[in-house]
ZADO-1210 file (C-alpha; in nm, 4 decimals, padded with zeros to 6 digits):
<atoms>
<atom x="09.6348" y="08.4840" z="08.3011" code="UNK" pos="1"/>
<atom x="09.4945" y="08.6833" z="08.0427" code="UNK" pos="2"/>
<atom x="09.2143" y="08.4334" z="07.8579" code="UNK" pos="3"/>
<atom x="09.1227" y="08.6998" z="07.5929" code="UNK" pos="4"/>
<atom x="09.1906" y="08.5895" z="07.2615" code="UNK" pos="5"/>
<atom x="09.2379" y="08.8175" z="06.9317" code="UNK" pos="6"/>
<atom x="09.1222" y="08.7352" z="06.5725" code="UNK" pos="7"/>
<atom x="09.0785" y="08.9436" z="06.3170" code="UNK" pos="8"/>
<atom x="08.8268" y="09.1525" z="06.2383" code="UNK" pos="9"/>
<atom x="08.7860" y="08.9599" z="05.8819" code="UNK" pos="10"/>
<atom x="08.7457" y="08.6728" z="06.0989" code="UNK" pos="11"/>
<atom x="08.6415" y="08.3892" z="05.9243" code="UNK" pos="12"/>
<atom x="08.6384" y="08.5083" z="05.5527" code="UNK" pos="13"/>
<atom x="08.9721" y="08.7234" z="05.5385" code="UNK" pos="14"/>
<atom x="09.1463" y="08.4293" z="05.7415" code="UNK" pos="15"/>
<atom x="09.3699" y="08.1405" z="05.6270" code="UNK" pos="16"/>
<atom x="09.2577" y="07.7963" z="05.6515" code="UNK" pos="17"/>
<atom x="09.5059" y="07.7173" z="05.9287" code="UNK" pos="18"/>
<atom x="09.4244" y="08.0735" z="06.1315" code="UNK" pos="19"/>
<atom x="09.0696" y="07.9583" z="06.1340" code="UNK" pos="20"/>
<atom x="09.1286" y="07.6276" z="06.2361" code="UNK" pos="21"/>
<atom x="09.3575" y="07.7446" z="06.5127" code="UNK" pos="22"/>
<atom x="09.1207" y="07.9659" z="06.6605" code="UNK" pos="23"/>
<atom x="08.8367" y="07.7588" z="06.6389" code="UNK" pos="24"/>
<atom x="09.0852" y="07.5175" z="06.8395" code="UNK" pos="25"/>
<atom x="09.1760" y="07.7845" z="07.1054" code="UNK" pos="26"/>
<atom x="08.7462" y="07.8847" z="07.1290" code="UNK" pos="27"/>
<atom x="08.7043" y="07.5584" z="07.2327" code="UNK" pos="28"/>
<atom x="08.9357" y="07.5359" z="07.4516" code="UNK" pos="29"/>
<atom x="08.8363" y="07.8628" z="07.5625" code="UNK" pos="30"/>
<atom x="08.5322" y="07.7245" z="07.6644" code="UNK" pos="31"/>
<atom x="08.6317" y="07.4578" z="07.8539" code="UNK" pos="32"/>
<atom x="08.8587" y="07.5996" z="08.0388" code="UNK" pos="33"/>
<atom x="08.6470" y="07.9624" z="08.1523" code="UNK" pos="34"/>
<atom x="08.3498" y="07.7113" z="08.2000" code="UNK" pos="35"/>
<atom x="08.1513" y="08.0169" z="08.1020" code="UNK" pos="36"/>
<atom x="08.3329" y="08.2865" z="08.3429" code="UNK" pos="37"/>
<atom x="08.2757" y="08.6306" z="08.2173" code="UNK" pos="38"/>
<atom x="08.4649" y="08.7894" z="07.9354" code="UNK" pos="39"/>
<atom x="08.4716" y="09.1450" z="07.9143" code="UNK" pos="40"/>
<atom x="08.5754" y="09.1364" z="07.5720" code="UNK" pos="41"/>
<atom x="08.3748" y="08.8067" z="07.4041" code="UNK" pos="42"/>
<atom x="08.0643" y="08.6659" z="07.5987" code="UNK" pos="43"/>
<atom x="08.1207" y="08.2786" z="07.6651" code="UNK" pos="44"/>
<atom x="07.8242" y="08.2470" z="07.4443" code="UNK" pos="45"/>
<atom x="08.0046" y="08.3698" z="07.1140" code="UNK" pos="46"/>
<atom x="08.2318" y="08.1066" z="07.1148" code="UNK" pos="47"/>
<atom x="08.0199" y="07.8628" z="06.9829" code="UNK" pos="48"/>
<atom x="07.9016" y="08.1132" z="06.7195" code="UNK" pos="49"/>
<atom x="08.2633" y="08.1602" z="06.6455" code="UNK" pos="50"/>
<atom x="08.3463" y="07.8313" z="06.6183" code="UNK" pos="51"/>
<atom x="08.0816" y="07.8043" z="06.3845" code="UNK" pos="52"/>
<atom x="08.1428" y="08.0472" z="06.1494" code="UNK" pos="53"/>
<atom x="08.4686" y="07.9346" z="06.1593" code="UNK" pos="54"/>
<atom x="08.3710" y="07.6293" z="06.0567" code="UNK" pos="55"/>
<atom x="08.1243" y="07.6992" z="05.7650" code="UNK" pos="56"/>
<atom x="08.3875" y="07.9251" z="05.6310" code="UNK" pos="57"/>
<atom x="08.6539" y="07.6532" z="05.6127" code="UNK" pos="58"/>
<atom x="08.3646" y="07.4173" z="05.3839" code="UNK" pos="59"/>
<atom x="08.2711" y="07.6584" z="05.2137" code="UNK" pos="60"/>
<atom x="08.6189" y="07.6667" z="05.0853" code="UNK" pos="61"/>
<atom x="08.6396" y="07.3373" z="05.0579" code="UNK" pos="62"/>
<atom x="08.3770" y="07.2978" z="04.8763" code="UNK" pos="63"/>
<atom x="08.4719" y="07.5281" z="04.6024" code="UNK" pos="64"/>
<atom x="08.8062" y="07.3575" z="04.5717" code="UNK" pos="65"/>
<atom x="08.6294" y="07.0616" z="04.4805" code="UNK" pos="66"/>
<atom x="08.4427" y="07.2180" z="04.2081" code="UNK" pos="67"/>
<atom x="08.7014" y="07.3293" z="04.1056" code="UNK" pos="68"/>
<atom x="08.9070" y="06.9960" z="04.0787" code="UNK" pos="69"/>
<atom x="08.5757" y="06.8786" z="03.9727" code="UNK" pos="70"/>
<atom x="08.5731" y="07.1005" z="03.6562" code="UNK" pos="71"/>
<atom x="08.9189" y="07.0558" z="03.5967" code="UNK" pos="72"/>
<atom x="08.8995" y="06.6805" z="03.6050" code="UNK" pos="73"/>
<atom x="08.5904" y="06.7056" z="03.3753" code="UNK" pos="74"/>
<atom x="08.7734" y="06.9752" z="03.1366" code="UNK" pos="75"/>
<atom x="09.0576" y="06.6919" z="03.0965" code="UNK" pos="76"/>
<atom x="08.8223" y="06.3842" z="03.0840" code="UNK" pos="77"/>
<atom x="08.6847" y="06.5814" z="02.7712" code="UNK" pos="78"/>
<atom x="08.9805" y="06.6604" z="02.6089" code="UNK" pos="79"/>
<atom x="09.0958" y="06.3174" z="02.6628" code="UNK" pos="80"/>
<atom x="08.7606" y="06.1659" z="02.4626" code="UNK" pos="81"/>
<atom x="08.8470" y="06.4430" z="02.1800" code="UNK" pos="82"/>
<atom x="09.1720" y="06.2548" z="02.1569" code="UNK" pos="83"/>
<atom x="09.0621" y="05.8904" z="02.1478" code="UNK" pos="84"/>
<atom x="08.8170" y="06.0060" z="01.8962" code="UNK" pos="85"/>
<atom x="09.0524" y="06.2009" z="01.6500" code="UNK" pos="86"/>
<atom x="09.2902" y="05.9164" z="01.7061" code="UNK" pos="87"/>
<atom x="09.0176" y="05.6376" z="01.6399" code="UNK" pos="88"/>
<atom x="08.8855" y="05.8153" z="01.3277" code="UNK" pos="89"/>
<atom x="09.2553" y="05.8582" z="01.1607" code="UNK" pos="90"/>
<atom x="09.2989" y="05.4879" z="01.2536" code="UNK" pos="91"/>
<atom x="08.9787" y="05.3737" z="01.1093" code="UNK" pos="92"/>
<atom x="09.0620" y="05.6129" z="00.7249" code="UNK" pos="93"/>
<atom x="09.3951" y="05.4412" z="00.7441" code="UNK" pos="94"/>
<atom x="09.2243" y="05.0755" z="00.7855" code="UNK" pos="95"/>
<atom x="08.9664" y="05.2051" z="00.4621" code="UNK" pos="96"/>
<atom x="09.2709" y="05.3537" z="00.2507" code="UNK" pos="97"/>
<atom x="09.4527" y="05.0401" z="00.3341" code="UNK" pos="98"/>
<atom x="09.1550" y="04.7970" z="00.2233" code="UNK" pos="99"/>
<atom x="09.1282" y="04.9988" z="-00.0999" code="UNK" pos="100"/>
<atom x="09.5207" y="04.9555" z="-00.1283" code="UNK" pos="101"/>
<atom x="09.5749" y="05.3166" z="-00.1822" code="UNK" pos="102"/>
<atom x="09.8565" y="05.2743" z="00.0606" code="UNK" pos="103"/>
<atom x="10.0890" y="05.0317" z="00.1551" code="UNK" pos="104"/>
<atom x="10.1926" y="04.9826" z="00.4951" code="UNK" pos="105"/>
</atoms>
């Protein structure tokens, strides 16, 4: 049984989300099951380093998807307040021009 396994040279940044998690998943297992036998290809002891790398790549990404929902909720939230003001201030000159019965509604 051949227990080398490939990744990419880009490995972690150049990877997909679900290509990192998968061989984070098979390092682990790697580990478990070679109970540190020799490797001639990785050393038992990158696999933890993988793994890790692995992981920080996968939150970093995550957390610039939530700054970016983050932003974008913000960006809407003030658009939304422009709104409610515009539409509170034309309410508030048609109560005055009402009042002053310069319209009739």
């Amino acid at each position: 049984m051949n227990n080398v396994i490939s990744f990419p040279s880009n490995y972690p940044e150049g990877c997909s989300d679900d290509l990192i998690k998968d061989l984070i998943t098979k390092f682990q297992k790697q580990i478990v099951e070679n109970n540190y036998r020799k490797n001639p290809v990785i050393r038992p002891n990158d696999y933890p380093l993988l793994i890790e790398q692995g992981n920080k790549e996968l939150n970093i990404r995550l957390q610039k998807r939530l700054i970016s929902n983050l932003e974008k909720s913000s960006k809407r939230q003030r658009e939304l307040t422009w709104a409610i003001v515009i539409i509170g201030g034309l309410n508030l000159i048609l109560a005055i021009l009402k009042m002053v019965n310069a319209i009739k509604v």
